[in-house]
PQR file with spaces between the fields and no chain letter, atoms N, CA, C, O and H, PARSE charges and radii, in Angstrom:
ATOM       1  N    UNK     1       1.906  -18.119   -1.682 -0.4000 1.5000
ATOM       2  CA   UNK     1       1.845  -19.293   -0.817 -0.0000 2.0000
ATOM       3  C    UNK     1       0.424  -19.832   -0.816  0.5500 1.7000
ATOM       4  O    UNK     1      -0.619  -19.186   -0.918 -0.5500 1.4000
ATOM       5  N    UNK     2       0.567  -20.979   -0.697 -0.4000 1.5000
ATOM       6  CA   UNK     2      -1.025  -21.518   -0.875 -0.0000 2.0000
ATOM       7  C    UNK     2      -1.562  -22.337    0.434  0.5500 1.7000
ATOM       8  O    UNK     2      -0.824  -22.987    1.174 -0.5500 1.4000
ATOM       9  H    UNK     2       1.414  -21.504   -0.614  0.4000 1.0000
ATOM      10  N    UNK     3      -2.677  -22.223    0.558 -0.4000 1.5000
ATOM      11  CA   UNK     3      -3.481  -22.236    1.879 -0.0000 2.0000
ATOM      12  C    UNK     3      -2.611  -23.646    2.386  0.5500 1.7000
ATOM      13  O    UNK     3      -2.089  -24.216    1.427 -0.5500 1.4000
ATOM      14  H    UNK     3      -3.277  -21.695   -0.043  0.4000 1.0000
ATOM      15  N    UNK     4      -2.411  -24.181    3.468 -0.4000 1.5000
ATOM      16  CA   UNK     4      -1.670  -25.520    4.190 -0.0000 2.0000
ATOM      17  C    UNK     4      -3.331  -25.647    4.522  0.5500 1.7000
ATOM      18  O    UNK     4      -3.427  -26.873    4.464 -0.5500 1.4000
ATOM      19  H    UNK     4      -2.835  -23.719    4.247  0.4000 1.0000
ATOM      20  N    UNK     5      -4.588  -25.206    4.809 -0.4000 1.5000
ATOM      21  CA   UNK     5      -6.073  -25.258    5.427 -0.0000 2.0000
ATOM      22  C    UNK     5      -6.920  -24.456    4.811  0.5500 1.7000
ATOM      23  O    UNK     5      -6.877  -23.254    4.549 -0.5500 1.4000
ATOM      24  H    UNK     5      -4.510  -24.210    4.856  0.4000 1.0000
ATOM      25  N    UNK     6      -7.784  -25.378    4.594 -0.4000 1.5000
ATOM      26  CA   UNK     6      -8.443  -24.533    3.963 -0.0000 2.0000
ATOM      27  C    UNK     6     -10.031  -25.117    4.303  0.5500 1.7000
ATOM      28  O    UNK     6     -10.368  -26.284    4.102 -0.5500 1.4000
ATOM      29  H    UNK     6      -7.820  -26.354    4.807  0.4000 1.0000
ATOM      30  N    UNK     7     -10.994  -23.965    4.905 -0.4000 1.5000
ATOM      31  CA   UNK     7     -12.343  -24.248    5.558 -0.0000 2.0000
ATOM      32  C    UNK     7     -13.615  -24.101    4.448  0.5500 1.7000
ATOM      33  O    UNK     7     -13.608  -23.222    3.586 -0.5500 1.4000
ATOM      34  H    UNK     7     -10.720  -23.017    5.068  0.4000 1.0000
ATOM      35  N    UNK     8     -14.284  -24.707    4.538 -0.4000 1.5000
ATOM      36  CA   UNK     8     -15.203  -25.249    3.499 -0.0000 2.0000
ATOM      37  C    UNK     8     -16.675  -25.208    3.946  0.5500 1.7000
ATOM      38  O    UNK     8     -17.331  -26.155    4.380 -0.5500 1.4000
ATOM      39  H    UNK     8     -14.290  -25.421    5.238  0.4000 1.0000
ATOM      40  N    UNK     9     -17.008  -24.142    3.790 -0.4000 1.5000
ATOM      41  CA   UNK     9     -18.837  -24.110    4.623 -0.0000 2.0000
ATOM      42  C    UNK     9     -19.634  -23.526    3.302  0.5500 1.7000
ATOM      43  O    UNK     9     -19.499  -22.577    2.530 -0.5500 1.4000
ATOM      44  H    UNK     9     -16.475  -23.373    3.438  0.4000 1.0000
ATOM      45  N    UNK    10     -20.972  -25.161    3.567 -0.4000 1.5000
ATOM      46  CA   UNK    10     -22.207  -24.904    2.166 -0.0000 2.0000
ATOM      47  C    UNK    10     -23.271  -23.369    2.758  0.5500 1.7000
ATOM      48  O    UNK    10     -23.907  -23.288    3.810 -0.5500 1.4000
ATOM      49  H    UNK    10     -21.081  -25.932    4.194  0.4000 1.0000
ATOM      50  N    UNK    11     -23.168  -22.531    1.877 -0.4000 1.5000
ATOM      51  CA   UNK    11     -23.936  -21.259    2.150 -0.0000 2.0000
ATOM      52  C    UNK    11     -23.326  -20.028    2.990  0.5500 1.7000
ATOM      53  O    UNK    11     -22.113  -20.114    3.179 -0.5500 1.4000
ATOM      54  H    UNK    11     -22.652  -22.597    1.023  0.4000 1.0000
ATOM      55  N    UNK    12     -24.082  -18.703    3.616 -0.4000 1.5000
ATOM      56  CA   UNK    12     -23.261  -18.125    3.844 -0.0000 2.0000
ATOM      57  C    UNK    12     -23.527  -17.908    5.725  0.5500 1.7000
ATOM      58  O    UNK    12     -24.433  -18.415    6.386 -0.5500 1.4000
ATOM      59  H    UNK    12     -25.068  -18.633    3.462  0.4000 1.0000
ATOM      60  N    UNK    13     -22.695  -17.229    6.095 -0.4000 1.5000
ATOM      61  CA   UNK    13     -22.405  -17.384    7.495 -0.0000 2.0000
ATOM      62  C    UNK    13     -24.005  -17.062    8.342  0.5500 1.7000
ATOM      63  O    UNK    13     -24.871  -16.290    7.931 -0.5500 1.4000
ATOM      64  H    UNK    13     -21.959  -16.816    5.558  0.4000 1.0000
ATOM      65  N    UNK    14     -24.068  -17.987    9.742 -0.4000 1.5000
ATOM      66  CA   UNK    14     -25.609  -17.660   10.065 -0.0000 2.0000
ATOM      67  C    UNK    14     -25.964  -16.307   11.047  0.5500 1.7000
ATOM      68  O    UNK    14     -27.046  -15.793   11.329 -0.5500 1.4000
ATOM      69  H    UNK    14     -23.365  -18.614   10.076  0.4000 1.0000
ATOM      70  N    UNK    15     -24.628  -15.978   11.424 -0.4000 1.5000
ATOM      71  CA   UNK    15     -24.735  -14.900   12.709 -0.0000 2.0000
ATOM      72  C    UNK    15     -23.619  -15.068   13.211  0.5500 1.7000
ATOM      73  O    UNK    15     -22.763  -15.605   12.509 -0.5500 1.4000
ATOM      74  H    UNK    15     -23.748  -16.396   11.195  0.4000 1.0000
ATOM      75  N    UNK    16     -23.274  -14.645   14.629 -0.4000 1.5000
ATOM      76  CA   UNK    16     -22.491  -14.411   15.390 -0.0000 2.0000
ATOM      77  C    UNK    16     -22.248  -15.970   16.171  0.5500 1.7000
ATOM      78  O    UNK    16     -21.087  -16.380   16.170 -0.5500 1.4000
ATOM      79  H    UNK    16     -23.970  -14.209   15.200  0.4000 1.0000
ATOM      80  N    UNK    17     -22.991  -16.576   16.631 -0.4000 1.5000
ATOM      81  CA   UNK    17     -23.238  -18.203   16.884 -0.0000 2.0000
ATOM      82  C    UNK    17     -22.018  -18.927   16.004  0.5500 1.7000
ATOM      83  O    UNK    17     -21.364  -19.861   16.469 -0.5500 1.4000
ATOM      84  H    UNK    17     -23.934  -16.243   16.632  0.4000 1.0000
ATOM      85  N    UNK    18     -21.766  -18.292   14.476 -0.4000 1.5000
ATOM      86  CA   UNK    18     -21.121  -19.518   13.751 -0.0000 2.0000
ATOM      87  C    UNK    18     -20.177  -18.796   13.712  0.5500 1.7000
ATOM      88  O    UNK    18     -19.198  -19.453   13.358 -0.5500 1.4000
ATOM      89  H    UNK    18     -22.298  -17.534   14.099  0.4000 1.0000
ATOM      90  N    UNK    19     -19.803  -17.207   13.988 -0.4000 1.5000
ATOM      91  CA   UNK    19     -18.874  -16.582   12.978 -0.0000 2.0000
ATOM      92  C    UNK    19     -18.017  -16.398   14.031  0.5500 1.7000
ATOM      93  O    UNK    19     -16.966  -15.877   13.658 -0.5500 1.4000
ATOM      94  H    UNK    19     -20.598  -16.674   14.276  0.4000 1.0000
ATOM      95  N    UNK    20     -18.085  -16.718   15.675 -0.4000 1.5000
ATOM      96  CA   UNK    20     -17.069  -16.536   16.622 -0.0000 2.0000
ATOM      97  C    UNK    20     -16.490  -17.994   17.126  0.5500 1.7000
ATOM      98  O    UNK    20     -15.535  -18.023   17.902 -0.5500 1.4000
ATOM      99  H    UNK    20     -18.939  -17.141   15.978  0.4000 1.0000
ATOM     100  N    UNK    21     -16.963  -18.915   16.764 -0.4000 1.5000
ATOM     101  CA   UNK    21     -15.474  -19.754   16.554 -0.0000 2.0000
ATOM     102  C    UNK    21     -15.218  -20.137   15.263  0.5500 1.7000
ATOM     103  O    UNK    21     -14.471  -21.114   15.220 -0.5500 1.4000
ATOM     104  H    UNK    21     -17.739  -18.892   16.134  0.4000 1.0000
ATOM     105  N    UNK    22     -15.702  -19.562   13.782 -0.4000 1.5000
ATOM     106  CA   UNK    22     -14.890  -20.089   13.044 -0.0000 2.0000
ATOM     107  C    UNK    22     -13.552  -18.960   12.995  0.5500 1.7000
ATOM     108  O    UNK    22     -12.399  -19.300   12.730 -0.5500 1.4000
ATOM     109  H    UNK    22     -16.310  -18.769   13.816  0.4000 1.0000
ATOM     110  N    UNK    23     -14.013  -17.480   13.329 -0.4000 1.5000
ATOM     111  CA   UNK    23     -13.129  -16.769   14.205 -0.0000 2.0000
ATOM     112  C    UNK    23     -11.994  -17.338   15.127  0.5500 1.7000
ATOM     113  O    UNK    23     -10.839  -16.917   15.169 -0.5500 1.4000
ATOM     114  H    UNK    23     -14.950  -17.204   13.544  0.4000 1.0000
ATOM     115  N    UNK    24     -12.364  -18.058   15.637 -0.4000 1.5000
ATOM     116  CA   UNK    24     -11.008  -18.181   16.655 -0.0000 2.0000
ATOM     117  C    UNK    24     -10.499  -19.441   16.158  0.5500 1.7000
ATOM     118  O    UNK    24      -9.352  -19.813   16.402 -0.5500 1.4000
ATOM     119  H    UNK    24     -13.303  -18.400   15.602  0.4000 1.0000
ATOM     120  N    UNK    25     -11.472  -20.228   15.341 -0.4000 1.5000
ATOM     121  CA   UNK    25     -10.284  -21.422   14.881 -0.0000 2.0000
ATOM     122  C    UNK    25      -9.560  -20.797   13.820  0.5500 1.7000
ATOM     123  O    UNK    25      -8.355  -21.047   13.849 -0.5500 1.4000
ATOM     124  H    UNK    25     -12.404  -19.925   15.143  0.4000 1.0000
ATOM     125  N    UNK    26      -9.872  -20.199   13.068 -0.4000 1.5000
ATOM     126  CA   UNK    26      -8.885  -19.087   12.326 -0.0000 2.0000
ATOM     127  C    UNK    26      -7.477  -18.753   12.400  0.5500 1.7000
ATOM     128  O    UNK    26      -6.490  -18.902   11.680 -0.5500 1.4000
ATOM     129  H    UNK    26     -10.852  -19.996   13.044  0.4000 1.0000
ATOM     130  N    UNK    27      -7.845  -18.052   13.973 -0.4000 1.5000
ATOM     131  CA   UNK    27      -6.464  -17.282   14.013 -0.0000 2.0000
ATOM     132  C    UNK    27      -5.793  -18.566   14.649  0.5500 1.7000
ATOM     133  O    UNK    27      -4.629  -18.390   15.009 -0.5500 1.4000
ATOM     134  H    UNK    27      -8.647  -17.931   14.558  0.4000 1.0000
ATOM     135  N    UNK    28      -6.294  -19.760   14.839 -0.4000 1.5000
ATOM     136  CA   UNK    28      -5.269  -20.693   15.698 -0.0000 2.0000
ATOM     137  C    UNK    28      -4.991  -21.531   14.393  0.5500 1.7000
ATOM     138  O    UNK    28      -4.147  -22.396   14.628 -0.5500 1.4000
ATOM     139  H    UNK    28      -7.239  -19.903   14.547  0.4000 1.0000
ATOM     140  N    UNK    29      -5.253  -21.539   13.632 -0.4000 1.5000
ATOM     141  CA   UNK    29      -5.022  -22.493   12.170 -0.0000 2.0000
ATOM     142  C    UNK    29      -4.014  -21.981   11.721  0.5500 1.7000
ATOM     143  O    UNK    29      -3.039  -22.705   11.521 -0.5500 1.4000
ATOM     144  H    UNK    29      -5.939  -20.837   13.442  0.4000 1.0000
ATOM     145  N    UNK    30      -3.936  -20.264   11.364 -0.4000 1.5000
ATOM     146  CA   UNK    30      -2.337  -19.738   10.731 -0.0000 2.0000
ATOM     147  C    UNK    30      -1.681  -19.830   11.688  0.5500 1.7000
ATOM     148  O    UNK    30      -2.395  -20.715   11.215 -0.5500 1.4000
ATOM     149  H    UNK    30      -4.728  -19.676   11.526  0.4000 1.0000
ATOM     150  N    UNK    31      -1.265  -19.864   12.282 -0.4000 1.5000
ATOM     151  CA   UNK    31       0.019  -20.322   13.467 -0.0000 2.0000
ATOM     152  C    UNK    31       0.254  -21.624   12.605  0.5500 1.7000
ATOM     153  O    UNK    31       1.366  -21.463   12.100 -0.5500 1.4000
ATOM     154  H    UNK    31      -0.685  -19.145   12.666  0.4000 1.0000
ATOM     155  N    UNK    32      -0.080  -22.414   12.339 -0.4000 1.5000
ATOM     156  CA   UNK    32       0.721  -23.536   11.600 -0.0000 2.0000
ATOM     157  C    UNK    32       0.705  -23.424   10.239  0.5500 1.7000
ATOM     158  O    UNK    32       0.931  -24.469    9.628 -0.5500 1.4000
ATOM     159  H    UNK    32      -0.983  -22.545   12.749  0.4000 1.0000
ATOM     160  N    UNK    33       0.512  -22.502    9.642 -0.4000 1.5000
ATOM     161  CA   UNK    33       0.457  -22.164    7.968 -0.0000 2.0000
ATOM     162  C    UNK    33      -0.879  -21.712    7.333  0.5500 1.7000
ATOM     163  O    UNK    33      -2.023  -21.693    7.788 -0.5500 1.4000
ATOM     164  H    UNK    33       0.328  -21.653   10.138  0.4000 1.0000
ATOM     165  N    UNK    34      -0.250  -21.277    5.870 -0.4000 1.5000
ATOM     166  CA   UNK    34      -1.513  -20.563    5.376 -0.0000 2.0000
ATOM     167  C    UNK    34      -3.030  -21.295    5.861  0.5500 1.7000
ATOM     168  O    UNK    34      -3.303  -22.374    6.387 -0.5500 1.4000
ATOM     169  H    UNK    34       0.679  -21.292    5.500  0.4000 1.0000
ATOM     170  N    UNK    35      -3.935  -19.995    5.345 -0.4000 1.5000
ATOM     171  CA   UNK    35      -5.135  -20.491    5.973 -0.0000 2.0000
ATOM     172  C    UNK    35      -6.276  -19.834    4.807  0.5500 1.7000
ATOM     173  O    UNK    35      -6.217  -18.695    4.345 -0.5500 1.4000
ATOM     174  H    UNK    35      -3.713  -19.119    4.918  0.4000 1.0000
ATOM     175  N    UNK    36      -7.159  -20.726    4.528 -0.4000 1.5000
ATOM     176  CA   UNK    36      -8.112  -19.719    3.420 -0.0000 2.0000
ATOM     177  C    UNK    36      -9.881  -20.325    3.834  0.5500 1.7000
ATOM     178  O    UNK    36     -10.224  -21.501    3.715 -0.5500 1.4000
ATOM     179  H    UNK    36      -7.207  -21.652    4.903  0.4000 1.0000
ATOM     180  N    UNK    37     -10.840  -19.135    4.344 -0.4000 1.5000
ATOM     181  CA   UNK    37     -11.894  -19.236    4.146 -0.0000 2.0000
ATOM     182  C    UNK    37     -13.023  -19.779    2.903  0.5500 1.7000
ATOM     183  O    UNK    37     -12.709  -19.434    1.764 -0.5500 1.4000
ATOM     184  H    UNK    37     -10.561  -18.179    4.441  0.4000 1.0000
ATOM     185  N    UNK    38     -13.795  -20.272    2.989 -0.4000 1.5000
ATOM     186  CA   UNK    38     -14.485  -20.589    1.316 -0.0000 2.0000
ATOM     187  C    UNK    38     -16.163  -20.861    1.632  0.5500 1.7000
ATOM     188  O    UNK    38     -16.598  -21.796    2.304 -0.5500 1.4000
ATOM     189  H    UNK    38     -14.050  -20.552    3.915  0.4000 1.0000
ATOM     190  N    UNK    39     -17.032  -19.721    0.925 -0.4000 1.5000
ATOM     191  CA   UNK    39     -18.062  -20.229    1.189 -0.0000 2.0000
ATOM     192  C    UNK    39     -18.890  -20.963   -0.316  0.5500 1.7000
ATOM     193  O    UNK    39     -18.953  -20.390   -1.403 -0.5500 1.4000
ATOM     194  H    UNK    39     -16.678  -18.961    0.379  0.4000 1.0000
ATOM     195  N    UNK    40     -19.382  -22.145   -0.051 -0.4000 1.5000
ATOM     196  CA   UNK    40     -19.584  -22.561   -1.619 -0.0000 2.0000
ATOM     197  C    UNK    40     -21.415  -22.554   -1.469  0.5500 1.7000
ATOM     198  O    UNK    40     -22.099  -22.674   -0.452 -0.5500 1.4000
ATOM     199  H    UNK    40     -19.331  -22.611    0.833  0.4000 1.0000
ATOM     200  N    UNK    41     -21.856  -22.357   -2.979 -0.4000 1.5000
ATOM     201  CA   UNK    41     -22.963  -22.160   -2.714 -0.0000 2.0000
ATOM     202  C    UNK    41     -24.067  -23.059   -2.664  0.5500 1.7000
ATOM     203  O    UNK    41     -24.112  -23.938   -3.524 -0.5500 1.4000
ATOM     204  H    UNK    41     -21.301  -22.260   -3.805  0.4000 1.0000
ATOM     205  N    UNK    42     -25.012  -22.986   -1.757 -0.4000 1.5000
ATOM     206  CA   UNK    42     -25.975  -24.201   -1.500 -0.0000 2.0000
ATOM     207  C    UNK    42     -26.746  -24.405   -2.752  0.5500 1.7000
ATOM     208  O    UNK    42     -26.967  -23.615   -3.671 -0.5500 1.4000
ATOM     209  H    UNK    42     -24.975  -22.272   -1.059  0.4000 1.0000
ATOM     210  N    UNK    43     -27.151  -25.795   -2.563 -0.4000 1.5000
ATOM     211  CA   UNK    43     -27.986  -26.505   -3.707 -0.0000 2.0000
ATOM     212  C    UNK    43     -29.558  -25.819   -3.245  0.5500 1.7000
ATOM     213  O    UNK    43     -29.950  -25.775   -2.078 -0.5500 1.4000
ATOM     214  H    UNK    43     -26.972  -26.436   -1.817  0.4000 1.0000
ATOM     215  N    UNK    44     -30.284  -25.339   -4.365 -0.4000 1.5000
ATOM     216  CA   UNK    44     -31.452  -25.156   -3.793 -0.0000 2.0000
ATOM     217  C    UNK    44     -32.403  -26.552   -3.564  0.5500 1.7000
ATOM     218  O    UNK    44     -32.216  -27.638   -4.113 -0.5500 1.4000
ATOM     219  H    UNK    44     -29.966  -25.374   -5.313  0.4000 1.0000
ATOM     220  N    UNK    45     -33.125  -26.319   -2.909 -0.4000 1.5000
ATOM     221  CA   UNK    45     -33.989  -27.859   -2.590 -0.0000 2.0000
ATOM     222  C    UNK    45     -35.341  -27.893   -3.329  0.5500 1.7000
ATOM     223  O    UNK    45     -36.162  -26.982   -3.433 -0.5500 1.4000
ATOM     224  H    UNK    45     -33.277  -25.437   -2.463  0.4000 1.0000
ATOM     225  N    UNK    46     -35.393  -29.287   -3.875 -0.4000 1.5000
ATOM     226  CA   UNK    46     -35.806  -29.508   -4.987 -0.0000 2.0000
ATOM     227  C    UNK    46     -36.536  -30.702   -4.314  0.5500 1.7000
ATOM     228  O    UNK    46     -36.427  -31.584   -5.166 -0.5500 1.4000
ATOM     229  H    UNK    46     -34.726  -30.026   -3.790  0.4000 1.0000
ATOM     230  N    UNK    47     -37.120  -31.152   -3.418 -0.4000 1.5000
ATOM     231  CA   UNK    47     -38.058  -31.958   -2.617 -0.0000 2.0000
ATOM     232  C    UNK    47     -37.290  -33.467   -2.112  0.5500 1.7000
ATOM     233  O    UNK    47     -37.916  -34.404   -1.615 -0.5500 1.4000
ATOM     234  H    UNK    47     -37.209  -30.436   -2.725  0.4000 1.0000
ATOM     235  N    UNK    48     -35.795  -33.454   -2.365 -0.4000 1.5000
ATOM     236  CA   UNK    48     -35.542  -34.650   -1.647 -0.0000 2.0000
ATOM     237  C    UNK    48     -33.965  -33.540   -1.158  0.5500 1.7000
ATOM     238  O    UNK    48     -33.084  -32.959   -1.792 -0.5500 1.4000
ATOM     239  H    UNK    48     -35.286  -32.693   -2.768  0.4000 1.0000
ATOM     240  N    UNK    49     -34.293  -33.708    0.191 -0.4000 1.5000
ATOM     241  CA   UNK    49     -32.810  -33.933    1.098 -0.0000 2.0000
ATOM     242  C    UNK    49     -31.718  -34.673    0.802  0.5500 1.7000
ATOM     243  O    UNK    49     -30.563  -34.249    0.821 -0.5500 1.4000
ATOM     244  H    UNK    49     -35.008  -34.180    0.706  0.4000 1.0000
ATOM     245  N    UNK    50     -32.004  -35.584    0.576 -0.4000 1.5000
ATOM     246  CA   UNK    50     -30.455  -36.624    0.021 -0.0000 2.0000
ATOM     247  C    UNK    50     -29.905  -35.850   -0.953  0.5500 1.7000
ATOM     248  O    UNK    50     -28.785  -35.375   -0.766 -0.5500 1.4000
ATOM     249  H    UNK    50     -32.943  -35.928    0.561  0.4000 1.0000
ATOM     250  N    UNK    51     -30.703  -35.570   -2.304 -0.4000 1.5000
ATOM     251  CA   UNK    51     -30.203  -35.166   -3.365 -0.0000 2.0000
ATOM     252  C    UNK    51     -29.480  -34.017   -3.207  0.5500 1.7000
ATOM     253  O    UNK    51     -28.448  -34.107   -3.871 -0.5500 1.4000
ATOM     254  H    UNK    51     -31.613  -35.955   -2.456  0.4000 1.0000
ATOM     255  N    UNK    52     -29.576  -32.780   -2.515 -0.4000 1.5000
ATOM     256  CA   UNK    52     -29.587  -31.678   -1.867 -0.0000 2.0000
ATOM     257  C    UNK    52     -28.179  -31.859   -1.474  0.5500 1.7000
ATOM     258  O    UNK    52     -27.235  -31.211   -1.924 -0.5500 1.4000
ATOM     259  H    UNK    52     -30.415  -32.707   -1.976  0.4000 1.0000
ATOM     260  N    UNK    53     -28.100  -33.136   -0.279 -0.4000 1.5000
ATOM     261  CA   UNK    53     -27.028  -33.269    0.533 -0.0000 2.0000
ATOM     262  C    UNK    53     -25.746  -33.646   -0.554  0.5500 1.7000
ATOM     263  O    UNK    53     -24.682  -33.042   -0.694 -0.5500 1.4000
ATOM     264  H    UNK    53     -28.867  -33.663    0.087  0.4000 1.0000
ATOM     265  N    UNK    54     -26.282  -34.957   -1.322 -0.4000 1.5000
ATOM     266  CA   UNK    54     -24.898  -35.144   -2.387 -0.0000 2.0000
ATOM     267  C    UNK    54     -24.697  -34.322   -3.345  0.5500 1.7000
ATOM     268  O    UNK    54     -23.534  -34.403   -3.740 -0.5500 1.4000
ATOM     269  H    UNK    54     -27.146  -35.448   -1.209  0.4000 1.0000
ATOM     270  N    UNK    55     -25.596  -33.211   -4.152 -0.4000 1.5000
ATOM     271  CA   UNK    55     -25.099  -32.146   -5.316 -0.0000 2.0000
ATOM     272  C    UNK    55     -24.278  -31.280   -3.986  0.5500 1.7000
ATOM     273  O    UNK    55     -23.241  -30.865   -4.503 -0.5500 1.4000
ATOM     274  H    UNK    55     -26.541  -33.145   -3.831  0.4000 1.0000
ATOM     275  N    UNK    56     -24.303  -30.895   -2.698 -0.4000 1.5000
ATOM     276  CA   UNK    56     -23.057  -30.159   -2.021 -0.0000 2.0000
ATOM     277  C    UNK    56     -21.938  -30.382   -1.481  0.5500 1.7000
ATOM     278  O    UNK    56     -21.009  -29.646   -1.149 -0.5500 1.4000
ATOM     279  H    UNK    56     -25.146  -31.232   -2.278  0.4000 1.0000
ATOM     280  N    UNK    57     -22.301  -32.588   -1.368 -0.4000 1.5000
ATOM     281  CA   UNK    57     -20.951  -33.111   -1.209 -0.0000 2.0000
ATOM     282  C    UNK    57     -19.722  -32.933   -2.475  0.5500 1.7000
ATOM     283  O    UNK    57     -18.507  -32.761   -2.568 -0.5500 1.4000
ATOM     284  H    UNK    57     -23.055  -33.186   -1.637  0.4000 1.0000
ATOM     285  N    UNK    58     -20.654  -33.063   -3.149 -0.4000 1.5000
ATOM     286  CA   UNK    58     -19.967  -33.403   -4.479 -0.0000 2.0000
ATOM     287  C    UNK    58     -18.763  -31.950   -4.734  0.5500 1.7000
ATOM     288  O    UNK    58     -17.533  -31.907   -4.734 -0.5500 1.4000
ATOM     289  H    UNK    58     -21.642  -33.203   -3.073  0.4000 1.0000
ATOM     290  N    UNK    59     -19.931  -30.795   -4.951 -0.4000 1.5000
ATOM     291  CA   UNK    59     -19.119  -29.437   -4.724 -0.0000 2.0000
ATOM     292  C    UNK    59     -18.058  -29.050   -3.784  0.5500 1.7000
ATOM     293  O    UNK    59     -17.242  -28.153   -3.995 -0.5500 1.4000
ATOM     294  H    UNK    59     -20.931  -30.830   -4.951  0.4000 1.0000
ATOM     295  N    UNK    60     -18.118  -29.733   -2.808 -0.4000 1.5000
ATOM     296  CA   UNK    60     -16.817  -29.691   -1.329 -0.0000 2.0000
ATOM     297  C    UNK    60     -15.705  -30.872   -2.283  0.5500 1.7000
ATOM     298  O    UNK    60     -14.510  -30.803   -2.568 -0.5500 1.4000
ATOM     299  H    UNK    60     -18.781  -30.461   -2.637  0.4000 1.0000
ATOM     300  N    UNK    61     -16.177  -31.334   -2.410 -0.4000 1.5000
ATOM     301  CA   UNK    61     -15.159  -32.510   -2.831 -0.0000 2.0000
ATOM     302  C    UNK    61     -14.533  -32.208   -3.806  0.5500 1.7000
ATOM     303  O    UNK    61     -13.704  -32.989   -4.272 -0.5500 1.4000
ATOM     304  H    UNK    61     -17.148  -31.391   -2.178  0.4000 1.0000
């Protein structure tokens, strides 16, 4: 079965701050169908922010 949701975060988790509600939106997401975590990996920064921001849009997309 393939994810019905599927969560999409650039880099990896920061602490407990990020990891207890993507925790609880979790378990409330499979109640309506599959569900799949994904961490994709950040662009390193290379002196412009924009550029940074669209090489990780691009990767989500």
């Amino acid at each position: 079965m393939s994810a019905r949701f599927r969560l999409l975060r650039v880099g990896k988790a920061r602490g407990t701050w990020s990891d207890a509600p993507i925790g609880d939106w979790t378990k409330r997401m499979r109640r309506w169908g599959g569900f799949a975590e994904e961490d994709v990996k950040p662009e390193p920064f290379k002196g412009s922010i924009e550029a940074v921001r669209d090489a990780e849009a691009a990767r989500l997309l």
